[in-house]
N, C-alpha and C positions, 0 to 999 in steps of 0.2 A: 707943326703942331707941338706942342710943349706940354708937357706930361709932369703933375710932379710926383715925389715916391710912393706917395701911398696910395694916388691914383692908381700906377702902376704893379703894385702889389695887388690891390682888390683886383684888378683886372685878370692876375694871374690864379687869386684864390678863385674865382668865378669860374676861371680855363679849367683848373683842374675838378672844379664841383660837376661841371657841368660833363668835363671826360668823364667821371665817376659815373655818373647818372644815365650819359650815355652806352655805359658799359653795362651796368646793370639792367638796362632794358634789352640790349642783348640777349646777355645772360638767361634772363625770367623768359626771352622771347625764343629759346634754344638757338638763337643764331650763329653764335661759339660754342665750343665744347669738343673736346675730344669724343671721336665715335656718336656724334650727337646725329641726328636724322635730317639735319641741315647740313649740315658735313657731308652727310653720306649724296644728300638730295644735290650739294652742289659739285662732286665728284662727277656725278653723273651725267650733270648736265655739259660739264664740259668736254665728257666724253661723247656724247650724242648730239652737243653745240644746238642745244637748245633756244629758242625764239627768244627768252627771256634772256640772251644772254649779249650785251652789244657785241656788234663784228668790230670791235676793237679788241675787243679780248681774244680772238684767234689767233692771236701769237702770242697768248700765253697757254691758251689751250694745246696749240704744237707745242711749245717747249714742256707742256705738263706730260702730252702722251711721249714723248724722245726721251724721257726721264725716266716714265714709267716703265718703258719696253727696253730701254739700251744701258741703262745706268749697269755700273759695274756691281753695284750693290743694290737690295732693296730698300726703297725711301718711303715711308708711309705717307698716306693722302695729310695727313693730320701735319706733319712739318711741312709739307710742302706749300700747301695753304695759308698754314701762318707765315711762311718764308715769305712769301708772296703779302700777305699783308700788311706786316712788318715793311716790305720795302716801298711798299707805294706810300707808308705813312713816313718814313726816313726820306723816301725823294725831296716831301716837301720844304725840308730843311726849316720844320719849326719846330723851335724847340718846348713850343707850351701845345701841341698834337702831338698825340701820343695813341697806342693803340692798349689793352690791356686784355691778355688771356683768363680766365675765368680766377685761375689761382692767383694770379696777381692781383686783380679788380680787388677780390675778398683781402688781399694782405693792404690792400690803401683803403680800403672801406675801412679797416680794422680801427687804422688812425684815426679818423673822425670820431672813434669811441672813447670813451674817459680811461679805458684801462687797455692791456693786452697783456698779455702771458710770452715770456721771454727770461733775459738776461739781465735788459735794462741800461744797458749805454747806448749814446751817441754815434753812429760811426759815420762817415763820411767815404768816398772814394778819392784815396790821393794815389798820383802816381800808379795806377792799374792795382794797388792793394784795400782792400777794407780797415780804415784806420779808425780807432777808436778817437772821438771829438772828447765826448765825457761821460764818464758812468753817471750815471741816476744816483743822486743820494742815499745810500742804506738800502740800494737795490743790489741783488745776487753778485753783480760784476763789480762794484764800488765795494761788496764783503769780500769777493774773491781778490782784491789786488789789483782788477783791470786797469791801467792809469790812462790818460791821453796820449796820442802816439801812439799807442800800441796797433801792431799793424797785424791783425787775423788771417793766420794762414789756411787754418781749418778746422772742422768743429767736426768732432766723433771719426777722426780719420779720412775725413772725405772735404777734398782742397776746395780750398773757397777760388783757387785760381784759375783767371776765363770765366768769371762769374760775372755777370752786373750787379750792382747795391742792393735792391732788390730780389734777386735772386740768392743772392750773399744771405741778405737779412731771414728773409725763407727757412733758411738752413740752418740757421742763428736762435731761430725763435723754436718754441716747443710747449708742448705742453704744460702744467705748473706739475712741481714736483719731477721732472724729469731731468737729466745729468746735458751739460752742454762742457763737454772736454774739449779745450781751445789750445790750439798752438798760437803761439803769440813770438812775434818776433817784438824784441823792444828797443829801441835807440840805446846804444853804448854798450849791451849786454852782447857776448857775443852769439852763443847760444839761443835757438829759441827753446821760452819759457813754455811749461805745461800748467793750466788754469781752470778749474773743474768749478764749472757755477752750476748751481741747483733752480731752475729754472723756477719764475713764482709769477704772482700776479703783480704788474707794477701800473701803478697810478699815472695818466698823464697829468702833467702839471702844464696848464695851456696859460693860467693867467700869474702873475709875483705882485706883489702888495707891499708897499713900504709906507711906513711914514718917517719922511724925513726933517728934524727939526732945523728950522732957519731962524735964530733969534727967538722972538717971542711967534712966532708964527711955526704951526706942522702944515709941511706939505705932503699932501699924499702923491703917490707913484704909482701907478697899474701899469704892469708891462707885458704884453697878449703874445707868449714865448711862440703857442701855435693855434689853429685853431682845432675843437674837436665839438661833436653835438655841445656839450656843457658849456662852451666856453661861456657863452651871454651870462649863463644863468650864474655860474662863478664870477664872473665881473659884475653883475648886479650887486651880490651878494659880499664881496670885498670891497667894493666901493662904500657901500653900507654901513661894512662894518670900522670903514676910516671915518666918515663921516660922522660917526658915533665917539671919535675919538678927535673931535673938534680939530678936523683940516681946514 
């Protein structure tokens, strides 16, 4: 079967709309949550091996109770249930399932919105570090200095190392008005740099609009960088406003 890109792309924005959704009904439904009464309800059931529980799970339920009786330390019910979810969603080796705990759902919910509260760069994960791709134009981090490459060690003293992206960005982001003091390692410098952004509101920018003249003829260019709720309504609405400038 033969796929081609944009095929494949909506298939992915679909994967992840639909993770999104399926998490949020979780969520609304108490089925995740730390300390939540679904937590507590399935602790217990595995301790009393409950009818509602398949007997295929008895070997997780022994290794849950040898955990909780013999571990050299204590492990709270809350890690070890996400451990355990986490891994049955990793077995599958897809990389478009995904699992999301309650504080992550809300930081990719966030995306879908026209704006968030942050720094305002790009980063990516290169090489087990948080690499800055690109600041936001005239956002906090593109005022502070931030450039591309730059690889974030830690933000207010607390290492972004053994983080995932997500969890990196978490620590990254703040409320508006508040200080995000970055150690910044940077190609050539040898030193890492110290970079103090004042955290604000920044605009996602999901759709770019050109017109570009070819002879006597404009052509117009809409290029969909992401998607967020607005994005339709900004592409209507740019489209529009090229149209009005005889494309």
């Amino acid at each position: 079967m033969k796929w081609n890109g944009r095929s494949v792309f909506v298939l992915i924005i679909v994967s992840m709309m639909t993770s999104s959704l399926l998490t949020m009904a979780l969520i609304k439904s108490g089925a995740v949550g730390s300390g939540s009464a679904a937590l507590t309800a399935s602790t217990s059931a595995f301790a009393i091996g409950s009818k509602d529980i398949p007997k295929e799970f008895n070997k997780l339920s022994d290794i849950y109770q040898i955990i909780k009786k013999d571990y050299v330390q204590e492990v709270s019910d809350d890690k070890l249930l996400e451990g355990a979810i986490k891994g049955m969603i990793g077995s599958l080796d897809d990389p478009y399932t995904d699992y999301m705990d309650p504080s992550t759902a809300e930081q990719f919910n966030s995306q879908l919105q026209s704006s968030f509260q942050g720094i305002g760069a790009e980063v990516s994960m290169q090489n087990g570090k948080v690499t800055v791709v690109s600041p936001i134009k005239n956002s906090p981090a593109d005022k502070a200095g931030l450039r591309p490459n730059d690889q974030l060690l830690s933000v207010n003293g607390e290492s972004l190392d053994g983080l995932n992206l997500q969890e990196a960005v978490a620590k990254i982001r703040g409320p508006k008005g508040t200080k995000a003091v970055l150690k910044v390692a940077r190609p050539g410098v040898a030193q890492p740099m110290t970079i103090t952004c004042i955290r604000d509101d920044i605009p996602i920018e999901t759709i770019h609009s050109e017109v570009i003249q070819k002879g006597n003829d404009k052509i117009g260019k809409l290029a969909i960088l992401q998607f967020s709720a607005d994005t339709a309504k900004t592409f209507a609405s740019e489209l529009s406003k090229m149209e009005k400038q005889g494309i």
